[in-house]
N, C-alpha and C positions, 0 to 999 in steps of 0.2 A: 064549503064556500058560502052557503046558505045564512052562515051566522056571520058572514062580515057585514049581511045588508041590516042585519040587529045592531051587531057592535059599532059600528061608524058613523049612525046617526045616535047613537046612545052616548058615546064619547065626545061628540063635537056639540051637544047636550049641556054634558055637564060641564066640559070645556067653557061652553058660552056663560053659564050659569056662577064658575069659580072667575069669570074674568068681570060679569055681573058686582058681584061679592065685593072683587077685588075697587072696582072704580065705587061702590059707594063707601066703600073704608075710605077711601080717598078725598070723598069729596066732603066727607060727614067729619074729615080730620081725625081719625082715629092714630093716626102714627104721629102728631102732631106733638113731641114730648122730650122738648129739648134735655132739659133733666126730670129726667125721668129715672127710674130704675136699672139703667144702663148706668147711670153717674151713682143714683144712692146705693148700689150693692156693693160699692168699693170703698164708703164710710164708715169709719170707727162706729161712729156714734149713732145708731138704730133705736128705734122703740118699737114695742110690740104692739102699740096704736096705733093703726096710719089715719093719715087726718080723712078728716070728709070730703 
């Protein structure tokens, strides 16, 4: 019972940390990608250069 008082503050830790993470993807626009790769993987036409 000893190790719940490590594990519960260790997990709401990283809890805090992955939800951290999550809201600067957010705000920095990372999912921001209307066509994206979601749209171009289902096109004939590919190249093996993607652009800059």
């Amino acid at each position: 019972m000893e190790i719940l008082a490590i594990l519960i503050p260790v997990s709401l830790f990283l809890g805090g940390v992955g939800l951290v993470a999550f809201f600067w993807a957010m705000r920095t626009r990372q999912f921001d990608d209307p066509e994206g790769d979601a749209n171009r993987i289902l096109l004939k036409d590919w190249d093996d250069r993607p652009r800059p």
